[in-house]
Structure formats: C-alpha cells, structure tokens
N, CA, C and O of each residue as an XYZ file, in Angstrom:
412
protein
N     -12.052     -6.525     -6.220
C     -11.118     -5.479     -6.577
C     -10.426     -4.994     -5.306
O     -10.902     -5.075     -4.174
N      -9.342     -4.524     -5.610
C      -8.364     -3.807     -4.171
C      -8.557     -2.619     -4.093
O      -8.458     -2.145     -5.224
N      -8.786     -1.855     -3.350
C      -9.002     -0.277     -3.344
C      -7.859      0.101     -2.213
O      -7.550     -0.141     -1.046
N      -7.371      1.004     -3.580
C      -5.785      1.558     -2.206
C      -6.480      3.463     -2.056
O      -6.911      4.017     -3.068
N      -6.465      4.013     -1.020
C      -6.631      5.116     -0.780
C      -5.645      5.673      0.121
O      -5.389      5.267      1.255
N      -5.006      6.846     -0.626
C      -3.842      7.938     -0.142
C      -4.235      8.722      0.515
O      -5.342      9.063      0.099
N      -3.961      9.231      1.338
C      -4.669     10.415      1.824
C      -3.461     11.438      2.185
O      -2.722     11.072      3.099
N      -3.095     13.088      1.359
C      -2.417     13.270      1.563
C      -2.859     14.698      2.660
O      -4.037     14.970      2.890
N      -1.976     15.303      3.103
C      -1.559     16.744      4.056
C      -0.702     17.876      3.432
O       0.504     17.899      3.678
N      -1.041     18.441      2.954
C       0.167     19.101      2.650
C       0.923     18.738      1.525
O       1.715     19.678      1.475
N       1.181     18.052      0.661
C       1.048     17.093     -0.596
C       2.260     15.871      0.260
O       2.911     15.075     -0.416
N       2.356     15.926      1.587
C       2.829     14.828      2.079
C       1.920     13.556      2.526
O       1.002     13.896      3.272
N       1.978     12.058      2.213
C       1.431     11.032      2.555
C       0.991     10.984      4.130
O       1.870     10.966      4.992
N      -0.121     10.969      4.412
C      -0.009     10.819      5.731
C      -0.923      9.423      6.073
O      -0.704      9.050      7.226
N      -1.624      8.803      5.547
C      -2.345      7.444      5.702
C      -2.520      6.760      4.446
O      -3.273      7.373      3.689
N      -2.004      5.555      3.935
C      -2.433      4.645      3.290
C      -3.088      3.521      3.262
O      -2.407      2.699      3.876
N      -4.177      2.983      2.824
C      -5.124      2.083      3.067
C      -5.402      1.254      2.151
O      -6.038      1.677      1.186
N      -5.099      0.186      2.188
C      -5.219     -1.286      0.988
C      -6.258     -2.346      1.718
O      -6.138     -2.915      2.803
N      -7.394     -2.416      0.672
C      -8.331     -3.185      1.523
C      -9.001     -3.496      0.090
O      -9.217     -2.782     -0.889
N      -9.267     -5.013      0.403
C      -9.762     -6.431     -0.434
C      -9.073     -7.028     -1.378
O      -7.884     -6.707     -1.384
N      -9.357     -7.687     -2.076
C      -8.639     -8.975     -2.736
C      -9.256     -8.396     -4.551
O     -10.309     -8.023     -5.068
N      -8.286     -8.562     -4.826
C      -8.343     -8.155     -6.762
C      -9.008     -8.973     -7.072
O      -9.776     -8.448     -7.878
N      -9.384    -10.508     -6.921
C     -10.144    -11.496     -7.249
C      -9.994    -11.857     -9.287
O     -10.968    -12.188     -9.962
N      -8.813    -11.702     -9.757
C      -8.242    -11.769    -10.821
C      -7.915    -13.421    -10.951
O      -7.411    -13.943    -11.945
N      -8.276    -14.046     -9.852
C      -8.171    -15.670    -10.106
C      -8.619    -16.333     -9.363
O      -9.452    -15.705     -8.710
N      -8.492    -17.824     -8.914
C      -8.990    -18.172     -8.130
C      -7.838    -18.259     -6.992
O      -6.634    -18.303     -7.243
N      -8.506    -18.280     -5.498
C      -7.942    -18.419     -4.553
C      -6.586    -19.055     -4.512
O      -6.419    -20.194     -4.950
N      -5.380    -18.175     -3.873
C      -4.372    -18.868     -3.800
C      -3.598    -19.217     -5.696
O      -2.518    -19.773     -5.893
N      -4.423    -18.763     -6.649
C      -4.206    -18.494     -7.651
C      -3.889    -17.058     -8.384
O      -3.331    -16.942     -9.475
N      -4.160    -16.452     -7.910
C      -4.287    -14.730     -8.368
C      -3.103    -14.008     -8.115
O      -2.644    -13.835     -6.986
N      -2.611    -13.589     -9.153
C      -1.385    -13.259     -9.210
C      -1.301    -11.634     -9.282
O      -0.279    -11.039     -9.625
N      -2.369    -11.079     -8.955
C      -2.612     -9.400     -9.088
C      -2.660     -9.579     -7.441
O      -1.660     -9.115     -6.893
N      -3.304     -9.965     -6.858
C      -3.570    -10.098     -5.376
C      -1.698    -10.715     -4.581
O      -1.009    -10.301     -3.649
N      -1.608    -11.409     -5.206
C      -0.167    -12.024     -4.757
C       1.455    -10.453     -4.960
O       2.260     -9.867     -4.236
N       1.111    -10.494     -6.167
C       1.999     -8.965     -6.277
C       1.567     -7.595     -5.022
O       2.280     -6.999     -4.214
N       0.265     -7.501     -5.306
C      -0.289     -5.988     -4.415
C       0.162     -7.328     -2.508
O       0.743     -6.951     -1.490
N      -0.133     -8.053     -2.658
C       0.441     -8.167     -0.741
C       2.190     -8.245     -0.733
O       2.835     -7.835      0.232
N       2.780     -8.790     -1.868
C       4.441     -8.889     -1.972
C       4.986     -7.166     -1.849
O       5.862     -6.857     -1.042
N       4.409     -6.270     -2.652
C       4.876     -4.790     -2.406
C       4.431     -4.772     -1.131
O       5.281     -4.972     -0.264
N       2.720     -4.484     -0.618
C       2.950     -3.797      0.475
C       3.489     -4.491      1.677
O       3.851     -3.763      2.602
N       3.620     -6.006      1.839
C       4.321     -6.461      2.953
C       5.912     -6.133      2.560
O       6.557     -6.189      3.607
N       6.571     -5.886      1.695
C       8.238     -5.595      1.436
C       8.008     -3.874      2.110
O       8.803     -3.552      2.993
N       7.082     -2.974      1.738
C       7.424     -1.491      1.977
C       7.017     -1.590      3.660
O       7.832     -1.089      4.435
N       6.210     -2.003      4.035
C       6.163     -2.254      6.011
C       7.366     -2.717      6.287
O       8.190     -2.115      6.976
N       7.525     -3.771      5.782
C       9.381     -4.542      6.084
C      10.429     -3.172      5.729
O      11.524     -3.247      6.286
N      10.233     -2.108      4.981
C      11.323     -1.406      4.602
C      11.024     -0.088      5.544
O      11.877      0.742      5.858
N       9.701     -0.068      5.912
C       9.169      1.167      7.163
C      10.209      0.663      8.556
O      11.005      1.316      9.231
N       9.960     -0.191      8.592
C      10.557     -0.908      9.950
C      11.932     -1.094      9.864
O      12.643     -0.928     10.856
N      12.355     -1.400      8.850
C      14.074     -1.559      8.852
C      14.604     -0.395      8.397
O      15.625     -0.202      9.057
N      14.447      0.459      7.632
C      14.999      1.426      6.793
C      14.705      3.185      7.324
O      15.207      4.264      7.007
N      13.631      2.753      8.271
C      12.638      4.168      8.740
C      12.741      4.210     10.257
O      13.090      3.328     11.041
N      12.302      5.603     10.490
C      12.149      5.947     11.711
C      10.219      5.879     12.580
O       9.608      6.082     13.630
N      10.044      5.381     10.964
C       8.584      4.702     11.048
C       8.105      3.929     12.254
O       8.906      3.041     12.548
N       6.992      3.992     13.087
C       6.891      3.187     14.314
C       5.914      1.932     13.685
O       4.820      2.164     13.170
N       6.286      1.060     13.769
C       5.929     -0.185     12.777
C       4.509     -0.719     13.214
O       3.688     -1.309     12.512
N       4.391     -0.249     14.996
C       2.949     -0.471     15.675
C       2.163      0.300     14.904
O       1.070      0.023     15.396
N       1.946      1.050     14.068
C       1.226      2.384     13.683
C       0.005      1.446     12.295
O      -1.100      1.694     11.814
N       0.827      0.575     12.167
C       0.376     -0.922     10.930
C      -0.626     -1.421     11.163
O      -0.502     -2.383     11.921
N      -1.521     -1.231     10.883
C      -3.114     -2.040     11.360
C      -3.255     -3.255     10.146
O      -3.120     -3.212      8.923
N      -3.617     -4.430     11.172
C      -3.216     -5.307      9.783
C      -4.812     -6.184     10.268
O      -4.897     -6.750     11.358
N      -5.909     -6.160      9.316
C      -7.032     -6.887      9.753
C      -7.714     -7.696      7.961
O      -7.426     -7.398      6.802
N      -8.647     -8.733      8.521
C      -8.552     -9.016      7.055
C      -9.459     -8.451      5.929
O     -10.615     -8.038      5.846
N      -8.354     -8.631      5.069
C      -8.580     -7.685      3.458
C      -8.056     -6.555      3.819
O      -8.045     -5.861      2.802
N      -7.447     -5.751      5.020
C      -7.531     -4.487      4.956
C      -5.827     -4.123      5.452
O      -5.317     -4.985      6.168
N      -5.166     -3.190      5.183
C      -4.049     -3.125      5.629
C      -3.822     -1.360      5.649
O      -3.771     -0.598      4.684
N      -3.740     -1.131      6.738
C      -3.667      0.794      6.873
C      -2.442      0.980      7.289
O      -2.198      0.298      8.284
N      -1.478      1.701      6.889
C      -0.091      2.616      6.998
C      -0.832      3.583      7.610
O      -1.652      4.058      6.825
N      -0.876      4.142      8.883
C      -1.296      5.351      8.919
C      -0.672      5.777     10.204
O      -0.133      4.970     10.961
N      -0.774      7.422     10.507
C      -0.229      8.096     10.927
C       1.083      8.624     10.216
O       2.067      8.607     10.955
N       1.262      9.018      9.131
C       2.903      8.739      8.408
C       3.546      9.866      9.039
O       2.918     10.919      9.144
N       4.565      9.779      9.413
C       5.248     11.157      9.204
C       5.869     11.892      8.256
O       5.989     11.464      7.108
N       6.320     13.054      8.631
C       6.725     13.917      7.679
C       8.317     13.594      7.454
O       9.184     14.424      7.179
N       8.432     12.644      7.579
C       9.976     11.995      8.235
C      10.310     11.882      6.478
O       9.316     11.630      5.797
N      11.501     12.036      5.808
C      12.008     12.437      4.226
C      11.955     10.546      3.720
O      11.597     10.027      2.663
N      12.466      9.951      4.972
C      12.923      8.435      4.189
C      11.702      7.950      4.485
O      11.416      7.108      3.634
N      10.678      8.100      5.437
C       8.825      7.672      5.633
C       8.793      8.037      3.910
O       8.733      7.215      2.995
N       8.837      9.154      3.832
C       7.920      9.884      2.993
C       8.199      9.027      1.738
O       7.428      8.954      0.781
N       9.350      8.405      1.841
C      10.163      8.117      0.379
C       9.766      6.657      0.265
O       9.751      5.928     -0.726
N       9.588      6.520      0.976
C       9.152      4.764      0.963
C       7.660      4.637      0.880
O       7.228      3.580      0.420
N       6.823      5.546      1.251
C       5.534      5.374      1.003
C       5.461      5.493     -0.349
O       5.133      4.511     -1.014
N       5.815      6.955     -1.074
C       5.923      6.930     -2.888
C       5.932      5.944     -3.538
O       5.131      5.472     -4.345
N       7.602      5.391     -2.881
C       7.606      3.727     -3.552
C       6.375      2.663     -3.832
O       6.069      2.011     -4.830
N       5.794      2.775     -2.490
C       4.525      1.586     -2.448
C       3.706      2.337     -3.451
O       3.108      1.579     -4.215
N       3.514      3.580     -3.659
C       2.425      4.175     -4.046
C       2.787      3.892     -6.085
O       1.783      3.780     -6.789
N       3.786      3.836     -6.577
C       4.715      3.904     -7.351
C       4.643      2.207     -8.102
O       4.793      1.867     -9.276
N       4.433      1.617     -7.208
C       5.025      0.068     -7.424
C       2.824     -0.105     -7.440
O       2.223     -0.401     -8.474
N       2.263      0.106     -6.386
C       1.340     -0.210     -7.253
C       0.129      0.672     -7.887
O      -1.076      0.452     -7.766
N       0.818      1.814     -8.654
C       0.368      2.406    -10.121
C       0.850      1.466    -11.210
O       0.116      0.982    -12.072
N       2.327      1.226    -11.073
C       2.807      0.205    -12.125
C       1.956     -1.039    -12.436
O       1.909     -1.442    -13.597
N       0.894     -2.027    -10.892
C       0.317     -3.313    -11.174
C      -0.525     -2.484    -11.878
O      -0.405     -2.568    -13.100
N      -1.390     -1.662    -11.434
C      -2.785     -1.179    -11.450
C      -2.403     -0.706    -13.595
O      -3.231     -0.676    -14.505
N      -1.135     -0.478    -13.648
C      -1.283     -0.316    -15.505
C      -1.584     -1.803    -16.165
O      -2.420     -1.906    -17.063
N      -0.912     -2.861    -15.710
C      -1.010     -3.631    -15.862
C      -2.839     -4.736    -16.186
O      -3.433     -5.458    -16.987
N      -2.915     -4.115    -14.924
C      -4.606     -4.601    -14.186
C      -5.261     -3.931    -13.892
O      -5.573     -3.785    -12.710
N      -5.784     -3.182    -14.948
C      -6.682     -2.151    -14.432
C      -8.218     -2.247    -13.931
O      -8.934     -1.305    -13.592
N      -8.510     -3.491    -13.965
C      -9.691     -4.189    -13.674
C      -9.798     -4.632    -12.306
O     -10.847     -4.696    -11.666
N      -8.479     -4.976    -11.843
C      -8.081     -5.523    -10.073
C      -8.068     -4.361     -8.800
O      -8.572     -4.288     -7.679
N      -7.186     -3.498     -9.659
C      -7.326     -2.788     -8.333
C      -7.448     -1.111     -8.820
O      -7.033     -0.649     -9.883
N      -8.131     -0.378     -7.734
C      -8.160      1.115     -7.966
C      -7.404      2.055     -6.709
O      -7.365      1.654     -5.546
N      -6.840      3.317     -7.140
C      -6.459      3.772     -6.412
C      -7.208      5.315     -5.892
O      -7.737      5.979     -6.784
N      -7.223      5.561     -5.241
C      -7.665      7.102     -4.887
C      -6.903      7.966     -4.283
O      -6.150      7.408     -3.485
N      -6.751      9.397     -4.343
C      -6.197     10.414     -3.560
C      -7.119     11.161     -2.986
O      -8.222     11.190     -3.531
N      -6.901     11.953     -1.743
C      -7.732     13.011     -1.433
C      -6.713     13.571      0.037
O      -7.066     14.549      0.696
C-alpha cells in the first residue's frame, strides 16, 4: 500500500510524504502505483517550473518521496492541493492501494 501523509501549519501544506508501492499488480504491471508516481513526478516538475519552490527541498529515496519544507508561497500552496486532489481522486478509485493522512 502507498501511504501519503500531509502535514499541515496553519491549514497551510507544509510537508508531503509518499512512501511505498500500492502493490495492486505485479511489478512493472500496477497501474495504481504507475498513476500515484505520474501525479507526483508531474506536481515536482510543476514545483520547479511553475513555483518559487526550491526543487533541492525534494528528497527522493526508495519507495519514499518527501515535498517538504513548503512554503507559504499562494502558487506552492496551489500546486501541492493539486497533488493532494489528484491523489484523493486514485485513492476513490483504489481504496485498497493507497491511504492518506492529515495532521
């Protein structure tokens, strides 16, 4: 399963954390795992091109992928939602693959 955890400040995003594999198929087969890395590698690609986001801030190790430090920056803020947004939508889909948390 994927476990995404929000962590907000203030009801602003300030760290997001996506770590393990939905395991909804087999390797290189899994199409819940293939969607959850296509969003969050497009919203890093849209931190970095679209944001004032510092793109080093990206910890990328395996199974695990942390957004963190966010700022309070309006188009940060707006692009994290998105990711957050895009995968509530898989997670209706697959509710067995991946979970999300706030705190």
């Amino acid at each position: 399963m994927t476990n995404v955890k929000v962590t907000r400040n203030d009801h602003l995003i300030s760290d997001i954390e996506i770590k393990g594999h939905a395991l909804s198929g087999r390797y290189n087969k899994d199409i819940v795992c293939a969607g959850i890395s296509s969003v969050v590698f497009g919203i890093c690609n849209a931190l970095n091109e679209l944001s004032s986001y510092n793109e080093e801030l990206i910890i990328f190790k395996d199974e695990m992928i942390k957004i963190s430090d966010i700022s309070n920056d309006k188009n940060v803020q707006l692009i994290c939602e998105v990711l957050i947004v895009q995968l509530e939508t898989i997670k209706r889909s697959y509710p067995k693959y991946i979970e999300i948390s706030f705190k």
